[in-house]
N, C-alpha and C positions, 0 to 999 in steps of 0.2 A: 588508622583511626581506632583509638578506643570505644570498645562497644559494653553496653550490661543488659544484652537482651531480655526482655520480661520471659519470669518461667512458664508462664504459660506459650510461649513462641519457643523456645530458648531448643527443646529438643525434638521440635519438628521438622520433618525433611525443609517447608518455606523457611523457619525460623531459621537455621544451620545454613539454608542458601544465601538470608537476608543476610544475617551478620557476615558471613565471606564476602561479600561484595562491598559492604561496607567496611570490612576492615582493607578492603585495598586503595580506598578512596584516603587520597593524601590532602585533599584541600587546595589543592596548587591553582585552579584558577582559569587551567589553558581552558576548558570547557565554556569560559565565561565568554570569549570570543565568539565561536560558533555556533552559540544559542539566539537563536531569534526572538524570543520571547524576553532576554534578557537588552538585547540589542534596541528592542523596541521599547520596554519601560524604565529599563537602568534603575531597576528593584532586584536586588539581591535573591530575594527570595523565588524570582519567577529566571531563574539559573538553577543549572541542574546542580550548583554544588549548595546553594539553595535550599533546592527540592529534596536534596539527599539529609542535609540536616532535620528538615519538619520530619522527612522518615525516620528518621534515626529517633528523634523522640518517643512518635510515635511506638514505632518496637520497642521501644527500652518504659512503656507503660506510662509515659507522659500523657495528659490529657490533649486532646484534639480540636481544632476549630472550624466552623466554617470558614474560616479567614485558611486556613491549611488546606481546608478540601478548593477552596477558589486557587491556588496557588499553583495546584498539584493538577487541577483543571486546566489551567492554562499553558500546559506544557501540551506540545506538540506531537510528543513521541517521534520526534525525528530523527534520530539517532545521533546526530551531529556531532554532538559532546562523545556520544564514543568513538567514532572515526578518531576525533581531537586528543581523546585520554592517552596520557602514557603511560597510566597504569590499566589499561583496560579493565577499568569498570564496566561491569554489566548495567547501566543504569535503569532501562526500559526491564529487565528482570524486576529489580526492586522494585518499579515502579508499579509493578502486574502482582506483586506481592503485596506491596502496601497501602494501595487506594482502594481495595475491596474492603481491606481492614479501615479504611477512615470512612467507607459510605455506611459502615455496618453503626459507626458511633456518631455521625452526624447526618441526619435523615434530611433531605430534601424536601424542601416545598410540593404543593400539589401542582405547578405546572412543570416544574422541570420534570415531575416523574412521568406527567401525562406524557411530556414529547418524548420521553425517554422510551417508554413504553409503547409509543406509537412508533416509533423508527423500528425498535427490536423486532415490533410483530408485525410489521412493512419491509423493511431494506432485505434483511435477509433471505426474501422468500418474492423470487421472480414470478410466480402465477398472481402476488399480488400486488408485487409493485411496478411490475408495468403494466398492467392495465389501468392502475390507475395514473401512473404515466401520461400512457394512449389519452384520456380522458381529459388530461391537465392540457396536453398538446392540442386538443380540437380547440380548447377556447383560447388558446396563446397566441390570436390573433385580435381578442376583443381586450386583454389587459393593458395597464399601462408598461411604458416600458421597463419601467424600474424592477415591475413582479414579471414581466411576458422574460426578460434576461435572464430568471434562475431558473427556467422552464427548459431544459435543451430541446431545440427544434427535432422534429421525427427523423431519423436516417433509416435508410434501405439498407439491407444484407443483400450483396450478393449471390450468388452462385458459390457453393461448396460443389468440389472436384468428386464427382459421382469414381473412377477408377479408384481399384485398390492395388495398394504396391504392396512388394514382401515386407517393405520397412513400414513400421508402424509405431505412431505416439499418442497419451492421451494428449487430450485438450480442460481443461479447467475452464466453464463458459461461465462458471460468477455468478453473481446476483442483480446488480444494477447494470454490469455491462452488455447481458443481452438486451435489453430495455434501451439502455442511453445510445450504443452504439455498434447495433449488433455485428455490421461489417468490420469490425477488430480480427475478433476470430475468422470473418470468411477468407478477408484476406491473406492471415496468416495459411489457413489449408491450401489456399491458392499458389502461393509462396513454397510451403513443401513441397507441395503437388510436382511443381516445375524439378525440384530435387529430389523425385522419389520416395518422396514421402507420406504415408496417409495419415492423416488428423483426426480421432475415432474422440466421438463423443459417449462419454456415461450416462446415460439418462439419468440415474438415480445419483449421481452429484450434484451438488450446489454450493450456496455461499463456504468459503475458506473457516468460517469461524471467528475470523478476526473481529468485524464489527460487534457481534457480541461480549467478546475475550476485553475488549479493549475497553467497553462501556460496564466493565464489571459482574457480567452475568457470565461468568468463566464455565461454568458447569453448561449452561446451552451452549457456549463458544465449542466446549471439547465433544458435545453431542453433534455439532455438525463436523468437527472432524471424524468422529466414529464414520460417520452415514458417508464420506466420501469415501475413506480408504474402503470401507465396505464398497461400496460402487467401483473404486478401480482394483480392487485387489484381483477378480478373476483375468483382466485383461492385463495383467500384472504376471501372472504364471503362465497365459497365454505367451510371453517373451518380450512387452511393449517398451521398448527402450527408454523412453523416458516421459514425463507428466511436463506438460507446457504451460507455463502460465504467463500470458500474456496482460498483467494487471501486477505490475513491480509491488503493491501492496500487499494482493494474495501472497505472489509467490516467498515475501519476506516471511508469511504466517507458514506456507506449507514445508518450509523446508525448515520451521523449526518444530515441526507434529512430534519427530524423534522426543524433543527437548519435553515437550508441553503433555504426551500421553507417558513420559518415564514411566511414573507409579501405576499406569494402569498392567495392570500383567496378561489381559485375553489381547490387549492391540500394543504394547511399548516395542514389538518386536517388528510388527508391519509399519507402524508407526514409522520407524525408522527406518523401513527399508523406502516408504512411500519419502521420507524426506531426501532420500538418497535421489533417487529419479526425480524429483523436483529441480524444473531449470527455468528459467527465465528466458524467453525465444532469444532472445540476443547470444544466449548462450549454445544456443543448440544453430545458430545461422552461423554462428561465429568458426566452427568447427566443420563447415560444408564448404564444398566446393564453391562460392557464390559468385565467385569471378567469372562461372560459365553462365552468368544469366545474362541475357539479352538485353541490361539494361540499359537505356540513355535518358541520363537526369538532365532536368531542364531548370532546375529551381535551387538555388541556395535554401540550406534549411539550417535553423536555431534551435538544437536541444534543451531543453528542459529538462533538465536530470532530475527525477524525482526522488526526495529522501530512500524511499523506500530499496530504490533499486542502489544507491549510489553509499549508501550509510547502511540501510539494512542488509544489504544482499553482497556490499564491496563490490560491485562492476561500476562504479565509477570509470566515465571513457571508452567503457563496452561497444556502446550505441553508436559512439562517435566515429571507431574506428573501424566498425562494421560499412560503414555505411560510406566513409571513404574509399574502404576496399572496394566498393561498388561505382564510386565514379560520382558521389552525391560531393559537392560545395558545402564543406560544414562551417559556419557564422559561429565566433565565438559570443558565449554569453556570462558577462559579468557577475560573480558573485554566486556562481552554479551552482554551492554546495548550500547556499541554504534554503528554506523550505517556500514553496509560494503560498502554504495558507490551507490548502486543502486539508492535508492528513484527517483521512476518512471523513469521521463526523464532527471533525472543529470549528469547520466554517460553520454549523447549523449552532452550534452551543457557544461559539465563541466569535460573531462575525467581524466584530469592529478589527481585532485583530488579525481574522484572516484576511480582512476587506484591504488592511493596509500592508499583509506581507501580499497578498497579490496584487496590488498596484507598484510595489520595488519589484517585483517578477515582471510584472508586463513593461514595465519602462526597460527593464533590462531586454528584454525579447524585442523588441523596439530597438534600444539604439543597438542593436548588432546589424543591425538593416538588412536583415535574412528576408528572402522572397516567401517561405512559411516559417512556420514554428511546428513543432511533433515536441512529442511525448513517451514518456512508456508506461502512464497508470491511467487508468479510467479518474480517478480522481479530480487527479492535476487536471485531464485535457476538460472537466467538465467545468471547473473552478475555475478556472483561466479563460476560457471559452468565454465564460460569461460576462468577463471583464473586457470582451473585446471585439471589433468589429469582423475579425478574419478569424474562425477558428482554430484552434489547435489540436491537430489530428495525432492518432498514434502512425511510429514510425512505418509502422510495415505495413501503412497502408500507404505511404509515399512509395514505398518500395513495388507494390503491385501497382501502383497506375502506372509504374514508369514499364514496368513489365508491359502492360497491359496497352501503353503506348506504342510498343515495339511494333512495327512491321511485320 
């Protein structure tokens, strides 16, 4: 694609990364298949080859619309279209490049900024958003049902495995997911526990970054990555084999810290040592001995592949065949690669849209006639959850009951 970058972009490291990405974009199309947002309005412009034109204007110093920033809103970040691309475009780069540049030139109403502003200084920050959780929870028995469904019910945390073994890894405990479902992580410690492994929590970690990175406040996004790698980096030289993130959304943010702190020169170097040790637990079970665990599955179970993990991360089929190795009945599910609706905070900005990709997601999880459904983001399991009578759990918490069922 021919480009004429504005000079004021034209010799900046973004500027130099925008145009390379879009000069490899050919136009061809395949992308328009795997887009759900395009699948669902059959508007040109809500496709990533679409979305890539309004940017290309955009850079090249065309004027902007809100009718562009609605557009560019409506995209999912699902990565889909670059699984799909044959020329691998970067698209979700571009896209981190150039909707900061269109909120700078088309300003928002005073509600969209309220909620905007209310999630940024809520979601990312666990001492205040699950209390006020806790608080939503006590009365989500007096609501009707339509509001008591987006409310997830309280869950109990386990028992974390008091022994320590010689091996040891971080854990990444999130932001919303100690709140929504704290037994994620016990069970995973539980899980290593059995393989020798201890699950060492950072105190002074938190949110990935991503929620704010993604909603445009890119400069708080890279201040909570500073504050984690700071938090892991001495148990990092202590010898910790590797960062577990069990939220396929995080872990797609942390193992591109490398990418996103480059230009910083006091962290581009831990940066990228910290994205190196960034795994996704499916990838760190995947690589253990698992066949010595004591399990006996009793339930067919329906994956849910979350963009993040399947598009962002490429383990597409990870889950699946982890979990076969262990003796679990896995239900195929139609149409697995594209997105149910979640992706972080679109259901809240964008609901009619997620409300209809998660009703093709649940009818799909549905006719595969699976005894449950798992997951592998907090996301997904809380979006879906709500659209349905039987919850959807993360996988490795199927994994420790069946442990935990064992004799």
């Amino acid at each position: 694609m021919q480009t004429n970058i504005a000079s004021s972009l034209k010799n900046s490291p973004q500027g130099q990364e925008a145009e390379a990405i879009l000069r490899k974009c050919v136009h061809c199309g395949f992308c328009l298949a795997t887009c759900p947002t395009y699948n669902l309005t059959g508007n040109e412009l809500n496709s990533p080859r679409g979305r890539i034109y309004l940017l290309k204007q955009l850079l090249e110093d065309n004027p902007v619309t809100q009718s562009t920033q609605q557009h560019l809103d409506s995209c999912l970040n699902c990565r889909a279209c670059e699984t799909t691309c044959p020329s691998n475009v970067e698209y979700h780069r571009l896209l981190e490049i150039g909707a900061p540049l269109v909120e700078q030139q088309v300003p928002r109403n005073w509600k969209q900024r309220l909620l905007r502003n209310a999630i940024l200084n809520v979601l990312p920050f666990p001492h205040r958003f699950t209390p006020l959780l806790r608080s939503a929870q006590l009365i989500r028995p007096l609501l009707p049902s339509s509001l008591s469904r987006t409310i997830p019910p309280r869950q109990q945390s386990g028992n974390r495995p008091a022994k320590q073994h010689p091996r040891s890894m971080l854990v990444l405990e999130g932001c919303v997911q100690p709140g929504i479902a704290p037994d994620i992580n016990a069970a995973t410690a539980r899980v290593l526990n059995k393989l020798g492994i201890s699950l060492i929590r950072a105190p002074k970690a938190g949110c990935c970054g991503a929620l704010s990175y993604h909603l445009h406040r890119q400069q708080d996004g890279l201040d909570f990555m500073r504050q984690n790698i700071d938090a892991w980096w001495p148990y990092i030289e202590k010898g910790c084999e590797a960062i577990i993130i069990t939220a396929s959304g995080c872990g797609t943010t942390v193992k591109e810290y490398g990418k996103l702190l480059k230009e910083d020169a006091a962290y581009a170097d831990k940066a990228a040592q910290v994205a190196k040790l960034a795994k996704d637990l499916v990838e760190v079970l995947s690589k253990e001995p698992i066949e010595t665990l004591p399990v006996r599955p009793d339930a067919s179970l329906a994956f849910q592949c979350p963009c993040s993990l399947q598009h962002g991360q490429g383990l597409a089929g990870s889950v699946e065949t982890l979990l076969g190795r262990m003796g679990f009945h896995i239900k195929p599910v139609s149409d697995n690669h594209l997105c149910c609706g979640s992706a972080g905070t679109y259901s809240i900005f964008q609901p009619e849209l997620a409300t209809e990709l998660r009703q093709k997601k649940i009818q799909a999880l549905k006719n595969s006639q699976a005894d449950q459904y798992v997951s592998a983001n907090i996301g997904c399991i809380t979006h879906l959850s709500a659209g349905l009578e039987q919850p959807v759990r993360h996988w490795v918490q199927v994994i420790d009951d069946a442990l935990n069922d064992t004799p």
